[in-house]
N, C-alpha and C positions, 0 to 999 in steps of 0.2 A: 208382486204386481197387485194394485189395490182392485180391489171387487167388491161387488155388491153382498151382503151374508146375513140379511136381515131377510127374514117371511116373504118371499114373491107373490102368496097372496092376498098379500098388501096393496103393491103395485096397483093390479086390474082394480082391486076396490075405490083408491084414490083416485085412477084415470076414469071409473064408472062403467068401463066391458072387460069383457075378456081381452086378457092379451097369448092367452095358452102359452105360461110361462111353465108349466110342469104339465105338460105332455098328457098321457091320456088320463090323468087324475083332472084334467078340465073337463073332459066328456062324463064325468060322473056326479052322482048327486054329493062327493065328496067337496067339489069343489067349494071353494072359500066365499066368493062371489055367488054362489047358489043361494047357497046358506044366510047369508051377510051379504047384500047389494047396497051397502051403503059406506060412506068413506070410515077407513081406522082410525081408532083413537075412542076416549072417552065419552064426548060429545059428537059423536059421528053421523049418530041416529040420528039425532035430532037436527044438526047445523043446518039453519038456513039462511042463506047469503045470497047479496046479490053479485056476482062475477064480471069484474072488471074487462076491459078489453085485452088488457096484456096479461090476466088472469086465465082467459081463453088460449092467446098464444100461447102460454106458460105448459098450459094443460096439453097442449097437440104437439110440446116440441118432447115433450115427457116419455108422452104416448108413446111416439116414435125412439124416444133412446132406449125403451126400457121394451120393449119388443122385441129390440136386436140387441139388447144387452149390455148397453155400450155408458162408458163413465162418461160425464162432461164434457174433460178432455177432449176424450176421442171424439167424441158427436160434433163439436165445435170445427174439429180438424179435419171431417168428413166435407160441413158444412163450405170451409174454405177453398177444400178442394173443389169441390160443385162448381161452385162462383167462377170459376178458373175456365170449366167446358163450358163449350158453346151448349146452346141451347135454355131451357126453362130451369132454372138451378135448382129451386123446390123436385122436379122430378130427376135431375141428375144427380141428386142426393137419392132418393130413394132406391134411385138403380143402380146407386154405388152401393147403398148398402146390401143389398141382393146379392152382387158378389161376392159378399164375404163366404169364404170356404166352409166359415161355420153354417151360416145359412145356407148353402146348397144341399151341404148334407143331411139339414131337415128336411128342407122339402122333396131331396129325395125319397126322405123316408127311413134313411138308416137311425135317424137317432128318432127319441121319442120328443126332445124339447130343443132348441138351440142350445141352452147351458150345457146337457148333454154331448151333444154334437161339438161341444168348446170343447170338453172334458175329453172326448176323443182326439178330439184333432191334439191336444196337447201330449198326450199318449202314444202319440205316432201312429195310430192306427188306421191312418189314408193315406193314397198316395195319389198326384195329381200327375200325369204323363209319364208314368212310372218312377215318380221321385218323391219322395217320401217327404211329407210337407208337417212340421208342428206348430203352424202358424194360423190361427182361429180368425186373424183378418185379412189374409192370404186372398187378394183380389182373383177373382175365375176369369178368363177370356173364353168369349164362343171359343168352341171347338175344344176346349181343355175335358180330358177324361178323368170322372176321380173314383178310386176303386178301392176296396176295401183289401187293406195286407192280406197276402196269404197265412199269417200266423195269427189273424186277427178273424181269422172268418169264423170262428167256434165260436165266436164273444155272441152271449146270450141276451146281450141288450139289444145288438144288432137287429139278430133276427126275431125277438120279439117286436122292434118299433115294425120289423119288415109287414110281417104276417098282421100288425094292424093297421096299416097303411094298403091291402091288398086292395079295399074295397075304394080305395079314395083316387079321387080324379087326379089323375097324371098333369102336372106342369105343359102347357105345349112347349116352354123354352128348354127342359127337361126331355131326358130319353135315358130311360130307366131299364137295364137286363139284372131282371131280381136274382136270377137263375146265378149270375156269376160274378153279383152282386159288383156292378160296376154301374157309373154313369154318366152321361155327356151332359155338358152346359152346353147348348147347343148354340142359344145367343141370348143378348141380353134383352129382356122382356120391356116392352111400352107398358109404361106409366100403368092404364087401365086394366091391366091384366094382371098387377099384382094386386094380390086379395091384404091390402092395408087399409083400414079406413080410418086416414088421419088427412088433413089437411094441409100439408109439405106448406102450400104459398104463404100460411099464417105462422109458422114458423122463419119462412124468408123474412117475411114484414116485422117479428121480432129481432132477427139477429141486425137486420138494416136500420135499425133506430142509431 
């Protein structure tokens, strides 16, 4: 399966913020963007350009692949499907991607990055309504429970991401029992309440040309 394998913090530098593609090495003065806030490459310091209008789209539909992790492909085939529900597509995109099994189980906290949280869920180490899922785009429904194997609960990545997630605000769409390391998707969150700040309808306006 092709993937990304080049420096992730690249990514954040070229988009211009953080995207905390490597987990709590963002909170630190380690991070690459602390150090270096300006775009990679050899003239990076200095570039100064003026940015086109589809040079803008370009840059917010990025943002958003490379946040959730996601090749091309798949972001395109996301996008398709959006078009398809009823409703705002820029935000039925964004609430699709929040399902993905990868992404629950960052934000709940068991993993320390989404990549992470891929790296698990491929390893079989969740299970969603007691069925054991190795599928990292593995759509969540309200109500779906996803819990950590009972052979997998030693795993020392877990409970590190756990114990540094203790102090962080809980999801409302999230219901977190750290104690037995299980968690509800409880439902899927409005638009405004996912902490993304990217610009979904300027992405629309790109793929609509």
């Amino acid at each position: 399966m092709a993937r990304y394998t080049d420096a992730v913090c690249k990514l954040c530098r070229r988009e211009g913020e953080k995207l905390f593609l490597k987990g709590q090495r963002c909170m630190t003065s380690k991070c690459s963007f602390e150090r270096r806030g300006y775009p990679p490459g050899q003239h990076g310091k200095n570039r100064r350009f003026k940015v086109s209008n589809y040079g803008i789209q370009l840059r917010e539909k990025q943002k958003i692949r490379r946040t959730y992790g996601l090749l091309e492909r798949q972001f395109r085939n996301y996008f398709k499907k959006a078009e398809k529900e009823k409703g705002i597509t820029g935000e039925n995109l964004i609430k699709m991607l929040e399902r993905r099994l990868d992404n629950v189980i960052y934000r709940l906290g068991f993993a320390p990055s989404r990549n992470a949280a891929r790296q698990l869920v491929r390893h079989r180490h969740f299970m969603v309504n007691d069925r054991v899922i190795d599928i990292p785009s593995y759509l969540v429904l309200p109500g779906d429970q996803i819990k950590v194997r009972d052979k997998s609960r030693k795993l020392e990545v877990i409970h590190t991401s756990i114990r540094r997630a203790m102090d962080a605000k809980p999801y409302s769409w999230l219901e977190l029992d750290k104690a037995n390391l299980t968690g509800i998707f409880q439902e899927i969150p409005d638009r405004e309440k996912i902490p993304l700040s990217a610009q979904e309808q300027i992405v629309v306006e790109l793929y609509s040309k």
